[in-house]
N, C-alpha and C positions, 0 to 999 in steps of 0.2 A: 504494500500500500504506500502510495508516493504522495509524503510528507512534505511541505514549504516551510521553514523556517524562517518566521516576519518576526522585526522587535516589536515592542509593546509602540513606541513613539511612531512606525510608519504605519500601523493599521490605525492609530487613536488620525495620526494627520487624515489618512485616506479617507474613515469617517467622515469628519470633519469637514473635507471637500466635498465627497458627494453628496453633504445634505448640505452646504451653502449653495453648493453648485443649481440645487433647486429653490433655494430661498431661504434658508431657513437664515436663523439670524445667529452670527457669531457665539454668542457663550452659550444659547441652544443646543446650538450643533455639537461645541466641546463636551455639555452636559450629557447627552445621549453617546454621543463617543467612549466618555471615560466606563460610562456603566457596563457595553456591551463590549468593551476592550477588557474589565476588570472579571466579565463573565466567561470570557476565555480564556486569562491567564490564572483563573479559580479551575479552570476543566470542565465548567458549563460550555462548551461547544453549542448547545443547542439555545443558549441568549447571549451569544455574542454577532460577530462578524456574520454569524449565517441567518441573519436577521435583518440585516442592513436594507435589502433590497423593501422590502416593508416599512419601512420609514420612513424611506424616499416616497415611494409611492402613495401613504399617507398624506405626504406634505404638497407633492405634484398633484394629486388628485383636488387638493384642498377641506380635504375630509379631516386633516388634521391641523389645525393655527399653526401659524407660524410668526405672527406677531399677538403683543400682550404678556401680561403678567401674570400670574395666578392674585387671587386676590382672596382676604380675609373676609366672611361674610358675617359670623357670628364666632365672639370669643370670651371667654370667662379667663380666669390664671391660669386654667390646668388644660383648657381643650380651645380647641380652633373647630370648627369648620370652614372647609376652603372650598373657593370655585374655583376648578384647574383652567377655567378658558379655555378646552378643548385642546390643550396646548401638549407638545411633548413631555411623554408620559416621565421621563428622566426629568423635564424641566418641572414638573410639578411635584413629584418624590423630595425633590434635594430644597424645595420654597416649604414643604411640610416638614419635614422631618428635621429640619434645622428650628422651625415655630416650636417643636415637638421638643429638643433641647433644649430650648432658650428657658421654655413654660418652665419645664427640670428644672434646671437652676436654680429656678424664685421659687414652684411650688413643689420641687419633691418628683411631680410629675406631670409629662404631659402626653395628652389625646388626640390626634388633630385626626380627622376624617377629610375626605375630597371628592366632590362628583366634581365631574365634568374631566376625568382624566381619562389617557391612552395607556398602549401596552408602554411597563415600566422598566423592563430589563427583569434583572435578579431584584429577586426582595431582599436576600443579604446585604444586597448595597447599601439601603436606607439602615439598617436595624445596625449594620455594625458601623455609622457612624457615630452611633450613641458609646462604640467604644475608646473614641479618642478622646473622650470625655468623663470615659472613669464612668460610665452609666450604661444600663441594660436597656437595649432597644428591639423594637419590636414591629415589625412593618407589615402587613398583610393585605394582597388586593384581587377583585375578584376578574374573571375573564369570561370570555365568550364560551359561551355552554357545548364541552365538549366530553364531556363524565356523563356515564349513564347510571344513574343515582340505581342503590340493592333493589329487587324484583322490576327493574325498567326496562325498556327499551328505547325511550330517545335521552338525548341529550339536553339536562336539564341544568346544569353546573357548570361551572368553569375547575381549571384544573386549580384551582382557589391555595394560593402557596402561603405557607407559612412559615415565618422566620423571626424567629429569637436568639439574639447577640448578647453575652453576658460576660466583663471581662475579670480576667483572672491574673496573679499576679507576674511580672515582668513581659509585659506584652503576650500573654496565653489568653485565651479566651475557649467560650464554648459559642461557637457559629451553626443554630441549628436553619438551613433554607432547602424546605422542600416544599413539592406537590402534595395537595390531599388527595390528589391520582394517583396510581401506581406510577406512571412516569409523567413526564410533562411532554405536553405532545411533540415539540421540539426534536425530540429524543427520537420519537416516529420518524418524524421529517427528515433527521438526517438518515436513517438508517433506508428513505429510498430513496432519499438524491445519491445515494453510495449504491444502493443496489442490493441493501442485504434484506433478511428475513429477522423480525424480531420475537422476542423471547413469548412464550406464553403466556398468557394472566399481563402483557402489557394492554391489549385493546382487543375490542371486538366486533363485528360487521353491523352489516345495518338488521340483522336479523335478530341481534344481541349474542351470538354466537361467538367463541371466544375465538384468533386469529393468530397466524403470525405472519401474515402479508401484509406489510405496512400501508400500502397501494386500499386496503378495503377496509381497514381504521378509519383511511384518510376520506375515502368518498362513503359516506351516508354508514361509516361505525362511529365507535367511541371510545372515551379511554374506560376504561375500570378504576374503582378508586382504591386506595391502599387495603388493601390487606384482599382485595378480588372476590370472591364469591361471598354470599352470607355465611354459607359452611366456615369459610376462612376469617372470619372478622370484618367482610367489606362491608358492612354499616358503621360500624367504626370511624371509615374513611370519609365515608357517604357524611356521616354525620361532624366531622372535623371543615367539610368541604361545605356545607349549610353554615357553620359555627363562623366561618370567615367570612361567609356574606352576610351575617345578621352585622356585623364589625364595618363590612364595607358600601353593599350597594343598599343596603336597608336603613342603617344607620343615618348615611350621608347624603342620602335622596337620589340616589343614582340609577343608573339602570341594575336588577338583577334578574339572576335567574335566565329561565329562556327570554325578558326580553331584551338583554342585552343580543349586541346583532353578532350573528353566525361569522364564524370566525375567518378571515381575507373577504368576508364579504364584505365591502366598503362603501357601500350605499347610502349609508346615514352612519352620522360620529355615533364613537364606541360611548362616552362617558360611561367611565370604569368608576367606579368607588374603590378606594384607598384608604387604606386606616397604618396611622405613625406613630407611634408610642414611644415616649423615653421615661424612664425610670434612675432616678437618682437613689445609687444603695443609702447613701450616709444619712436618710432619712428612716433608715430603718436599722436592725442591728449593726454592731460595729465588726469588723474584721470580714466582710463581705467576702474579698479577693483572697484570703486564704485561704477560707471554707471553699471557695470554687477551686482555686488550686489541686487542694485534695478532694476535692470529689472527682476533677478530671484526674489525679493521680491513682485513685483508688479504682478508676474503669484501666486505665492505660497498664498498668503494673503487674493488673494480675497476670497469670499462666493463662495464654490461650488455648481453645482446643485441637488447634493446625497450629506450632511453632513457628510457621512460616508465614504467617497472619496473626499478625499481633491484634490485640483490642484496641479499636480506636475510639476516639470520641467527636460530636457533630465539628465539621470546622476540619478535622485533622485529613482528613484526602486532600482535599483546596489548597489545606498551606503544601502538603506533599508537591500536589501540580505546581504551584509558583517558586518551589526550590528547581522541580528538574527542569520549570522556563526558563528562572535563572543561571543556573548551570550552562545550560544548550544557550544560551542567548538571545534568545526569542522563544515564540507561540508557535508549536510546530499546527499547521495548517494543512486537512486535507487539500490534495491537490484542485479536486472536481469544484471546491468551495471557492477557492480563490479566482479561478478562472470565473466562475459564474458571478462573484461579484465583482470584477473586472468589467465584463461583457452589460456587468447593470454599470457600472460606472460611463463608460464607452460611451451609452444610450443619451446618458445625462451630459458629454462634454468633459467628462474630468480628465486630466492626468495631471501629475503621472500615475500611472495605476500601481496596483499593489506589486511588489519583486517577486518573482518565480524562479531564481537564480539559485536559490539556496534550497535545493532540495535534499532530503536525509529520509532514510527506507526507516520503514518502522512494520 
């Protein structure tokens, strides 16, 4: 499988160009850049650069602003409600979750909810900003209804992700960001722009039939949500993946559920609901970051059951990926990826395009 090896600086530039290149506005453009640059050098492949082409198209179509602010509509010490302006879903994350800090500060804690936002990248992004700050963050937002909720058969949910960032002492933390699906549909996407078949219990057809042809997830199936069948726990997930929308499109007045719109279908704005949360420990017992210490100490240290798989904890694969990026010196980049956002770049007038000079077998 032939690998590209790009730094982190020429894919954030590349970004960057091809959404000014269709309008968007300078620190926009950097905003959504850094996120979906920072989800690829974490090992989310599936919200980074392989996403780009959709944001373009967002903003060329004008389905998605590209001028304005987010704005404060209603706010108390501890909570905000914010109107995203329909604006880039990064440029409304980073105007919340910074309000969501600030509130910390004065009150201990803050709540900030947003309609009117777009797709946000990773929700790690947001939650573990609260960790430069010596605070627990928390970010949650809902999507286009792609989960077929336990005993269903359509699609009534979004893959509704959750993330909670808690830090721990000398730059350690616990980074938990995942789907309340079994995967996020991303994960689908790539596996048939590559051309593979994916695992069982990730999605299934339009029949409710479980699948591993990513090709019949993608037209008229679905995902499953964590844990797959009732037998296995899949209400669970079902019901973690409702728990994030009572947070985000209910809460915030936004679209939920099925009426938020069917996902690349770009007919009418997404308005996503968002919910931000920062938590200040020193408002509650003292010695916070040492007790996280040892609690990640006490998962990481035991005896595994494979010696050659140690225990890890939420957070530790991610920082794994950004040691071997830093190592190798870049984002190693399927090849079929880069050419394809080349060729969307080409469309729009940019260069120079992404390098393919540096390729490494993997």
């Amino acid at each position: 499988m032939s690998r590209c090896l790009i730094s982190k600086v020429e894919v954030q530039g590349f970004i960057e160009r091809c959404m000014t290149g269709v309008g968007t506005k300078q620190h926009h453009a950097r905003s959504l850049a850094e996120v979906l640059v920072e989800g690829d050098h974490r090992g989310h492949y599936s919200h980074g650069l392989n996403r780009m082409d959709m944001y373009v198209k967002d903003i060329q179509t004008g389905i998605c602003a590209k001028d304005g602010e987010p704005e404060v509509e209603k706010e108390s010490a501890a909570t905000a409600l914010v109107d995203g302006k329909n604006l880039l879903g990064p440029v409304v994350g980073n105007f919340c979750m910074n309000l969501a800090i600030k509130k910390a500060k004065e009150a201990g804690i803050g709540w900030v909810v947003a309609h009117g936002s777009n797709h946000y990248g990773i929700a790690g992004y947001y939650s573990m900003q609260a960790l430069k700050e010596n605070m627990i963050g928390m970010s949650f937002t809902n999507t286009s209804p792609l989960v077929v909720p336990t005993r269903g058969k359509d699609c009534t949910l979004g893959t509704n992700p959750i993330s909670v960032a808690a830090p721990a002492k000398d730059g350690d933390s616990f980074v938990l960001d995942m789907a309340t699906s079994a995967v996020a549909l991303g994960k689908v996407e790539l596996h048939e722009r590559r051309g593979d078949t994916i695992p069982e219990g990730w999605g299934c057809d339009a029949q409710g039939k479980l699948t591993t042809d990513p090709k019949r997830v993608l037209s008229g199936g679905g995902l499953v949500p964590i844990g797959g069948s009732e037998a296995t726990g899949g209400y669970k997930g079902y019901g973690l993946g409702m728990m994030v929308e009572v947070f985000c499109g209910i809460l915030a007045g936004a679209q939920y559920s099925n009426h938020v719109r069917t996902w690349k279908v770009t007919d009418r704005v997404a308005n996503l609901g968002q919910c931000f949360v920062a938590i200040n420990p020193e408002n509650f017992a003292p010695g916070f970051a040492d007790r996280m210490s040892d609690l990640l100490s006490i998962q990481r240290e035991m005896e595994p059951a494979d010696p050659s798989c140690p225990v890890l904890a939420a957070g530790d694969p991610e920082r794994m990926n950004m040691k071997k990026c830093e190592e190798m010196g870049g984002i190693p980049y399927h090849i079929n990826v880069v050419n394809y956002m080349n060729e969307c770049a080409k469309r729009v007038g940019v260069s120079p395009l992404l390098p393919c000079d540096n390729l490494i077998s993997n």
